[in-house]
C-alpha positions as CSV (number, residue, x, y, z in Angstrom):
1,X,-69.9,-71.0,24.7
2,X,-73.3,-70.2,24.2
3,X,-75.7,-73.0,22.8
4,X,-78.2,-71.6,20.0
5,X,-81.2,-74.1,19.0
6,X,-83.4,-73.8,16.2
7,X,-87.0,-73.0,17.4
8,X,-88.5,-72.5,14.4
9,X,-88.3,-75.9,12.2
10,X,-91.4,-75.0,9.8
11,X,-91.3,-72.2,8.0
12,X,-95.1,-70.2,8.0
13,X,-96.7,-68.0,5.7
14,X,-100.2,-66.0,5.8
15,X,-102.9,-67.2,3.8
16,X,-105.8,-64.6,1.9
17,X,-108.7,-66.2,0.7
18,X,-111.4,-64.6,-0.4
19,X,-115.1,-66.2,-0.9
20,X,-118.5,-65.9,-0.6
21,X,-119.7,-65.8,2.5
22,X,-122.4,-68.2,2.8
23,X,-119.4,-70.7,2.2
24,X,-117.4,-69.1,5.2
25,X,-117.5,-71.9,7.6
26,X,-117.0,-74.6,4.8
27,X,-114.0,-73.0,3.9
28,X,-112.7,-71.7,7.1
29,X,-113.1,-75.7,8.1
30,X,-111.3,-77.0,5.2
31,X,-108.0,-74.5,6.3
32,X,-108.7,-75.5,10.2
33,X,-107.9,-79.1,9.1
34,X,-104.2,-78.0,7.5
35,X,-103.0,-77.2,11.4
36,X,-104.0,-73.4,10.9
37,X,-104.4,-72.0,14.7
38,X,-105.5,-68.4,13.5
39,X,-107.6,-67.1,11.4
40,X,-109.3,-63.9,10.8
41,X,-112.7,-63.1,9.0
42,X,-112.7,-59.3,7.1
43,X,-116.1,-57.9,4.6
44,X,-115.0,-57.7,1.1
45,X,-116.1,-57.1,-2.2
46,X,-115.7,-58.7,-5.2
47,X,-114.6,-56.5,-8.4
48,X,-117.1,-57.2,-10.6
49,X,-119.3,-54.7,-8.4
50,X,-117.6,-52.1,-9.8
51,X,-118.8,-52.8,-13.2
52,X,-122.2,-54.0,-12.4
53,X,-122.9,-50.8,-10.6
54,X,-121.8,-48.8,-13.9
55,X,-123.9,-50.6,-16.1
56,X,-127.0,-49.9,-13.1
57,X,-127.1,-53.6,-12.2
58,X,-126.9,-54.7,-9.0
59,X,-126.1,-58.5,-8.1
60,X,-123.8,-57.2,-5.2
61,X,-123.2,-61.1,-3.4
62,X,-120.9,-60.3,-0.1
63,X,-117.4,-62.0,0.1
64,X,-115.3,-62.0,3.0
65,X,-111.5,-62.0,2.9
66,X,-109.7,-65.0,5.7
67,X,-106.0,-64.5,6.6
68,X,-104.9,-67.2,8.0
69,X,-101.6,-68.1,9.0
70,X,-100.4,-71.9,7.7
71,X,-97.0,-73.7,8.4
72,X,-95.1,-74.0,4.5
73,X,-95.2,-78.0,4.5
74,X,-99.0,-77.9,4.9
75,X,-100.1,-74.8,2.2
76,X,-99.2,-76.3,-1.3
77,X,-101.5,-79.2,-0.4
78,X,-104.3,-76.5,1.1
79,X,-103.9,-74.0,-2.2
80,X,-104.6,-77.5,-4.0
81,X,-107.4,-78.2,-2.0
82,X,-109.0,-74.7,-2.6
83,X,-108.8,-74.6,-5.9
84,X,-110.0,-78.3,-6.2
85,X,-113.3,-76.4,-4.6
86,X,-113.0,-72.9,-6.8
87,X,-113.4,-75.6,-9.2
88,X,-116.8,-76.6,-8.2
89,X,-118.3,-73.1,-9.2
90,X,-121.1,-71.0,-8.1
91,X,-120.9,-70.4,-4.2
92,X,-117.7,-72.3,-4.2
93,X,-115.8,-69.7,-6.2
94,X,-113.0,-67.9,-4.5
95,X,-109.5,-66.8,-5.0
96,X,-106.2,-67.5,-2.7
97,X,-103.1,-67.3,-2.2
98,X,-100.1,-67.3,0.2
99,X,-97.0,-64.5,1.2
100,X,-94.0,-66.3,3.4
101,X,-93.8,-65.1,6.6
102,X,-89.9,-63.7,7.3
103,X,-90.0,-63.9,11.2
104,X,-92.4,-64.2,14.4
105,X,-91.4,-62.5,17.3
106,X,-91.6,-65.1,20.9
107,X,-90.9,-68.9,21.0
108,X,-94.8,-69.5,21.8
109,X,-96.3,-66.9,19.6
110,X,-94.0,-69.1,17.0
111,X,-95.5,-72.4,18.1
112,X,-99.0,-71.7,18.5
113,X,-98.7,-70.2,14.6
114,X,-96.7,-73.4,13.9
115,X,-99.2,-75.7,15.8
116,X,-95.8,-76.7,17.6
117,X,-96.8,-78.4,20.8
118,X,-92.6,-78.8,21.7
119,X,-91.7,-75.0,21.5
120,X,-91.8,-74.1,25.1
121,X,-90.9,-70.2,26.3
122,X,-87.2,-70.2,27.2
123,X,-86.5,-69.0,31.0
């Protein structure tokens, strides 16, 4: 009889933030901390652009959009933590959220996400 074994014991799911982006590194820091292995940086813009641009004003302030992905037991207390700092105003404005991830393909791919330092690759 074959033996099965769960390998995946924490659930993950991908993180969007978006913020200004001379508080990049303060922010991507702060997820860092919540075991987040991955992260990646993207340009945005805000949508208040949009409206500023039709009234012919232009305060365009550069965000950038970070997807990172976060194990389930750590993002409640992250989301809290961000919007503790949204809190703050000015620079430290910024919206996030998370999506649950439904499945990761490979054992390591699984724990490096997971920050799993038990999940070897099954021979």
């Amino acid at each position: 009889m074959e033996q099965t074994r769960n390998i995946a014991p924490v659930k993950l799911e991908m993180l969007l933030a978006i913020v200004h982006n001379s508080k990049l590194a303060y922010y991507s820091s702060i997820i860092q901390s919540h075991q987040a292995n991955l992260q990646f940086t993207v340009a945005a813009k805000g949508t208040t652009h949009l409206i500023l641009n039709y009234l012919g004003l232009s305060a365009d302030r550069p965000k950038t959009l970070i997807l990172s992905v976060v194990r389930a037991d750590e993002a409640a207390s992250l989301i809290e933590q961000l919007k503790d700092t949204f809190n703050k105003g000015g620079d430290y404005k910024g919206v996030a959220f998370t999506v649950r991830l439904t499945s990761t393909i490979g054992a390591l791919a699984y724990g490096f996400l997971a920050n799993e330092k038990s999940v070897k690759e099954e021979q």
